[in-house]
Each structure stands twice: as C-alpha cells, then as structure tokens.
N, C-alpha and C positions, 0 to 999 in steps of 0.2 A: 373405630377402624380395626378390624380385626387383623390378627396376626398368620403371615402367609404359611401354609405346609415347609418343614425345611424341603431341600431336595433329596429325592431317594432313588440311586442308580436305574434300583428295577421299572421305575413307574416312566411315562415319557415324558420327554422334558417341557419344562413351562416357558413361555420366551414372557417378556416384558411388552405390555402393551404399548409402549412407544417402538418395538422394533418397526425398522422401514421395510427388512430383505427378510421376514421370514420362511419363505421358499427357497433362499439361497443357504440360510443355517438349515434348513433341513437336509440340503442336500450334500451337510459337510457329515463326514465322518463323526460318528456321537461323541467320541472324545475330544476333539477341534471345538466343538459350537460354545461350550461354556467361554473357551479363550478368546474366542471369533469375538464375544459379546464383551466382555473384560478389555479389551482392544477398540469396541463399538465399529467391528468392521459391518456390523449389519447398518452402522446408522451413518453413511460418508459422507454426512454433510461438514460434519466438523473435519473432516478431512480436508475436504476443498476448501472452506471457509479459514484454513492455515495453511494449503497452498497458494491459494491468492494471492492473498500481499506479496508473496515471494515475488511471485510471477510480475504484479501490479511493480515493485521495487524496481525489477531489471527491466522494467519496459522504461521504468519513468525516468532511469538515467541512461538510457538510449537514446532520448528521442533528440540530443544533439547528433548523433555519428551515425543511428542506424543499428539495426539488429547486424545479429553475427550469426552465423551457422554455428557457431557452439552452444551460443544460446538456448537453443533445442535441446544438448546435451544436460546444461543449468539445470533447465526444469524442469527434464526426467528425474532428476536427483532431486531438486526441490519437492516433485512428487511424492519419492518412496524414503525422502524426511518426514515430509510432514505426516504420511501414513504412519512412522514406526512413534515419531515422537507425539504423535494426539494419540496414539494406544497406549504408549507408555505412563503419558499425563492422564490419561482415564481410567490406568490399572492405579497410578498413584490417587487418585482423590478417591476409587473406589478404596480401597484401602483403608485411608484416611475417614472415609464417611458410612463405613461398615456398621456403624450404630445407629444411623441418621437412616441411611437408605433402609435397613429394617424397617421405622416407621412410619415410612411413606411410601403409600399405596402403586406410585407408577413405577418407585424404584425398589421394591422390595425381592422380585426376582431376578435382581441384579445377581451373578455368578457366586459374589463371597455371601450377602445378606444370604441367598438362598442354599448357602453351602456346598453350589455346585464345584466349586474350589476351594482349596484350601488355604489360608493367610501365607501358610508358605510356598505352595502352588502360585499364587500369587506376586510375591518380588522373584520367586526365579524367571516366570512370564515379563516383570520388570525387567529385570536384567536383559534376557534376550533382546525384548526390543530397543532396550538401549544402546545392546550392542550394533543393534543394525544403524540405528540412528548417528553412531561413534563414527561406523564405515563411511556413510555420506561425508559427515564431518571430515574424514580427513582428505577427501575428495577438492575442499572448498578451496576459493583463494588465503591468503592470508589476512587480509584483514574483514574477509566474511568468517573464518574460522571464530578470531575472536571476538567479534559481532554477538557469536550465534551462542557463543559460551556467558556472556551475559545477560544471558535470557533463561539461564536455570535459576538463578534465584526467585524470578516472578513465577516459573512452573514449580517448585518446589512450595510455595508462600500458598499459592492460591487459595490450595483446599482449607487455608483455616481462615479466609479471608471472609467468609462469609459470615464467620463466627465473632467478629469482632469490627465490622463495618457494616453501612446498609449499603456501599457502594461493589459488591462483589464483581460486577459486571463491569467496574471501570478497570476494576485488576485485569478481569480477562482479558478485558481488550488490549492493553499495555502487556498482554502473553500473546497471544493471538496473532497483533498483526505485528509482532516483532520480526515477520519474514520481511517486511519494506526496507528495513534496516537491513537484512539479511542481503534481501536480493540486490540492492542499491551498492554496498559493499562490493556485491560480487561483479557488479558489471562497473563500478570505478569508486567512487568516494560520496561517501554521505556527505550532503549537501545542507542547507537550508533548508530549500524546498520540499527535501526527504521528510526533515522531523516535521513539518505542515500538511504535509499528505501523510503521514505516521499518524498522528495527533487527529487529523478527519478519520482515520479508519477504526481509531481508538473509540470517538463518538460515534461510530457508524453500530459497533461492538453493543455497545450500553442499549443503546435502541433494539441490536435485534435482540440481547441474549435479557432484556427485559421482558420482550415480548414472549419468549421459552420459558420465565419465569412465571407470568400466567397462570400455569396450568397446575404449579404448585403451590398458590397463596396460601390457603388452607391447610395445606399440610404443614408448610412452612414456618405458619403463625401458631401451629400446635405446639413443634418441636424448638420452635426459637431460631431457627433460622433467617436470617436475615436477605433482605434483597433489596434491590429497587423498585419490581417489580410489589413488595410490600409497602416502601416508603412512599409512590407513588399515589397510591390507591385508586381510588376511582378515575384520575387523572392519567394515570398508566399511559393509555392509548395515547392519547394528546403529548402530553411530554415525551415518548420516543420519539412521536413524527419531530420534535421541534430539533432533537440530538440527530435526524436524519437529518434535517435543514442546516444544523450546523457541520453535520460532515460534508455534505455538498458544498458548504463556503469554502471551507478550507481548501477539500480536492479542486474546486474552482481557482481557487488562491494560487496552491501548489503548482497550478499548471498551466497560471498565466504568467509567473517569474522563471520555473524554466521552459519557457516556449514550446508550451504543446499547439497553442495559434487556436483554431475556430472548433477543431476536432476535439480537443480539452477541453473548453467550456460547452461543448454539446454532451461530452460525458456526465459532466458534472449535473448539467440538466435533466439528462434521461437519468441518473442516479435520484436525482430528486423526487423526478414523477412517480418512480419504481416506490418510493419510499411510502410517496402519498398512497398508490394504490393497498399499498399494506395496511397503512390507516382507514381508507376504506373499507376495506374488507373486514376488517376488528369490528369495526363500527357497523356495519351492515349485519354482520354472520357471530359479534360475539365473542366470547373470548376461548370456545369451544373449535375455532377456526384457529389459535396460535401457534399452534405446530405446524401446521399448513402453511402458514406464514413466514413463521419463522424460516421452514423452509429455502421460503422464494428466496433467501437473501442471498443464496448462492450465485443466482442469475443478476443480481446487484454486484456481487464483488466480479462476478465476469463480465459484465458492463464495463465495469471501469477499469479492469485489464486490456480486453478488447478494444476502450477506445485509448489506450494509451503505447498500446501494440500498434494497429495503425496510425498514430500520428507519430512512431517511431519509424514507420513502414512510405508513410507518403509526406515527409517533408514538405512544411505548407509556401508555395514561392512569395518574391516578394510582392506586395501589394500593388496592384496596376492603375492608373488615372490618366484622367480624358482628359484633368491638364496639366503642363508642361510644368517641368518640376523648374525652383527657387535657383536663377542663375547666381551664380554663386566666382564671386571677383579668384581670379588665381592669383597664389600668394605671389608677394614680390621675389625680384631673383636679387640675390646676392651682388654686390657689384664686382667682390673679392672673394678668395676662397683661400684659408691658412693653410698652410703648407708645413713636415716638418723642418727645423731646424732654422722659424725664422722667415721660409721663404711664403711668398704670396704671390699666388696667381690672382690675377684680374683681367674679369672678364670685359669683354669688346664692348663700348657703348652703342644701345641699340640706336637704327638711323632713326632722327627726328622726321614724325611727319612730314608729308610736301604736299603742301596746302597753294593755292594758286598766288596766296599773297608773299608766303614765306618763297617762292619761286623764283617771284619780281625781285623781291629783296637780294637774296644770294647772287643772281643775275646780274641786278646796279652793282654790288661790291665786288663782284668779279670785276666788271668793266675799272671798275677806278684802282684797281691793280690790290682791292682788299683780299683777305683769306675769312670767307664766311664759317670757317670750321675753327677759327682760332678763339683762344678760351683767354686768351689777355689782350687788353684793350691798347691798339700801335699807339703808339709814343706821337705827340702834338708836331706840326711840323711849323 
C-alpha cells in the first residue's frame, strides 16, 4: 500500500474516494472544503442516520395524543443537532485515528492524514461545532437536555473502541441512536417501549455499519484494527440480515405495547423486507456494492419514522364486528348510601315484578282485608 502525497496548498486538492457531493466541495470556497470534509458535510448520510431516531423518538411518544405544531420546531433543531454534533464526532475520531487513516487507502485523504489541516486547526473546528451543538442544547426541554448530555461519554469512548473490541459497531449504535432517548424526552418521558425501540435501532446499527465495514477488511486486518465486519467473515452478509431481523422484532415489539395498531406492525414489516433487499444485493453484486448499500439505510430509518409519524397522525379507531358484543349484567345498586356524620340514606325498593299469578295473589289478599306490601307476617287470629 503505498503512501499518499502529503497535501500542498499550490497543487489541487484531492477529495477521498468515498466523497458522495464532490461537485458541491468544489463549488465551496478552497479554504471551507478541507473543514466541509473533517465535518463529512460531503457525506450526509451520517447526518440523517443521527437525525432519525430523534425524529423516530418524538413520533413514537406521540402516537397516544397526536403531533403538535411544535413538533416541526423539534426537528429543525434535532436537524441542525445532529449536523453539528456527527461533524464534531468525525473531527473527534479523525483526530484520534490520524495514524490509522494514513494507512488506509480510502481514508488517507482525510483532511489531517493529508495535512490539509492542522491538529490544531482541528479542535478549534471542534470546538465551533460544538459550540453550535451547545446552542440546540439549551434550546431542549429539561429532561431531553439531560438525556442528550449522557450520551458524550459514548461519543467521546467510540474512536478507541475499535481498538480494544471486535464489537465497534454495537458502540456506535448505543451513540447513534441515542436521539430515540433524546427525542422520546422531549415529547414526554422515556418509557419501556423507548428502550425496546432504542435497543432494535441499536441492532439495526451493527448490521448497517457492518456492512460500511466491508470495504475495509483488508486494510483493517493489516493495521489491527478491529470490527465485526472482520469477526464475521465470510458470514458477514448473512449475520447483519439476522441483526436486521432482530431490529424488526423489537420495533414490531415496541410498537405493539405502545399502540401504534396495524400501521406499526406494517412498519416493522417494510423495515424488514428493506433489510432483506440489502442482503440481496451483497449477495448478487458482492461486496463491491457496500457503500451503495450501506447507503440505502437511510430510506430504512425513514420508513420507520414515517410509519410512526402517521400512526401518530391517524389514530387507528376501535375495532368493528358483525357481532353483537358480550351483554354484560349491570352492577347491583346500593340499597343504602353513607352519609356524613352517621347519617344514611336509603334507597326506594325497586317495584317487584307483576306477573299474572303474583296479580291473583295481591288481588285475594286485598279482598280478605290483607296488606300484600307488608314485610311481617299479621299475628294468628
């Protein structure tokens, strides 16, 4: 593997062959594009793939009450969160993997590796985005504020996580979709059902960012790097679909206990099939198809937004039948009712049936000068 050119102001610049937008860095200002890249505004899948869940959160504790017109508000903010803090989390692992991404081919024109910036260049581009991220934050409710501040230690941890587990990718996901907690927070209180829908997106995580591992085996297995995507091996492909399978249970789970009704388990289903076609495509096209893939998952975690938007949007009514529901006895009445201070009202005896026999009867004992209504039997004569 040879070793790339540093970068040199005068010559034009080199982008990374994974960039997605590179007509859009060229059309930024020369000095912006290195930061644009140290940020990965060229690549906004990770962008959405950390607004989601947010979004996915506030839908899934709506769908008792209903969205709100602020909600819109939410998720502009949850939007230009997760822009600042996935730039901020990819200046920090660039940082942290400045020796690693030199030796590996698709990351070696990364901004620091390639010296288009400088380590201190660097955390002050940190800091900024931090700061922008700080501003959402104080925007939050209260207990999304504190929510979202337990979730720097898994962004802080990540970048060495690779370095001393094979399970890297179960980190991210426990980083990742921490906006479900986030957004669940902000539209009322984390629930049950939150950390089961948290927990499916966690496994939804491990599957895609296995499949983005892929394309690094090789490099990876040179420098010691670690993944799933190595521990897997030839099995890779097969074992993410099965982590899709299991995030479709969960989100299925999650969203028959809090009453998402027929719309919920249809999500959970099109999430699934979404998953399988990614399997197919691995397995048809190869592992040269991963980023392409990887890709799609975007359109998976908006599946499962959308279907959790509208079953928060069309409340499912109750269920209808052709037959007649289980007559059901009404409870007995009271014959008394307490009263303070001792006292007791009581209520009027309801009238006894009049039946043609009980008729006769009251009839004879009226004639012989009896009281059919009387409750003690006259005295012998």
């Amino acid at each position: 593997m040879s070793q790339p050119p540093r970068y040199d102001k005068t010559e034009t610049f080199s982008y990374p062959a994974d960039t997605a937008l590179p007509g859009w860095l060229e059309s930024l200002p020369a000095g912006w594009r290195p930061y644009a890249m140290l940020a990965r505004l060229d690549r906004p899948v990770g962008i959405w793939l950390l607004f989601l869940p947010c979004v996915i959160g506030l839908a899934f504790q709506r769908l008792s009450g209903g969205l709100f017109l602020a909600d819109l508000a939410w998720a502009v903010l949850f939007l230009i969160g997760a822009a600042a803090m996935r730039g901020a989390g990819c200046t920090w692992n660039d940082i942290t993997d400045r020796d690693f991404d030199a030796r590996v081919a698709r990351t070696a024109l990364r901004p620091i590796p390639s010296g288009a910036v400088t380590l201190k260049q660097a955390y002050t581009f940190l800091l900024v985005q931090l700061g922008i991220g700080f501003g959402v934050w104080l925007l939050l409710p209260g207990d999304a504020k504190i929510t979202a501040l337990l979730a720097l230690p898994l962004v802080a941890v990540y970048p060495f996580a690779k370095r001393v587990t094979w399970w890297p990718q179960a980190w991210l996901g426990l980083t990742f979709n921490w906006g479900v907690l986030v957004g669940a927070a902000t539209a009322s209180v984390i629930t049950g059902p939150v950390y089961i829908l948290y927990f499916g997106l966690v496994l939804w995580t491990v599957a895609y960012d296995t499949i983005y591992a892929l394309q690094d085996r090789e490099d990876d297995a040179l420098i010691g790097v670690r993944s799933t995507a190595r521990l897997f091996g030839k099995r890779a492909v097969l074992i993410s679909f099965c982590f899709h399978v299991g995030a479709a249970a969960l989100i299925a789970l999650a969203a028959m206990i809090n009453d998402a009704g027929r719309i919920g388990a249809f999500t959970a289903l099109v999430f699934l099939v979404h998953g399988l076609g990614q399997t197919v495509t691995l397995k048809t096209q190869g592992e040269k198809a991963a980023l392409q893939v990887f890709r799609s998952n975007v359109w998976a975690g908006a599946l499962v937004a959308a279907g959790f938007l509208f079953a928060a949007l069309l409340p499912e009514r109750a269920p209808e039948s052709i037959f007649a529901a289980p007559a059901v006895a009404p409870p007995e009445r009271a014959e008394s009712v307490s009263l303070p201070f001792g006292f007791e009202l009581r209520r009027k005896p309801e009238p006894k049936s009049d039946v043609w026999l009980v008729r006769e009867i009251r009839a004879a004992m009226e004639l012989r000068g009896l009281d059919p209504d009387a409750t003690e039997t006259p005295p012998e004569r």
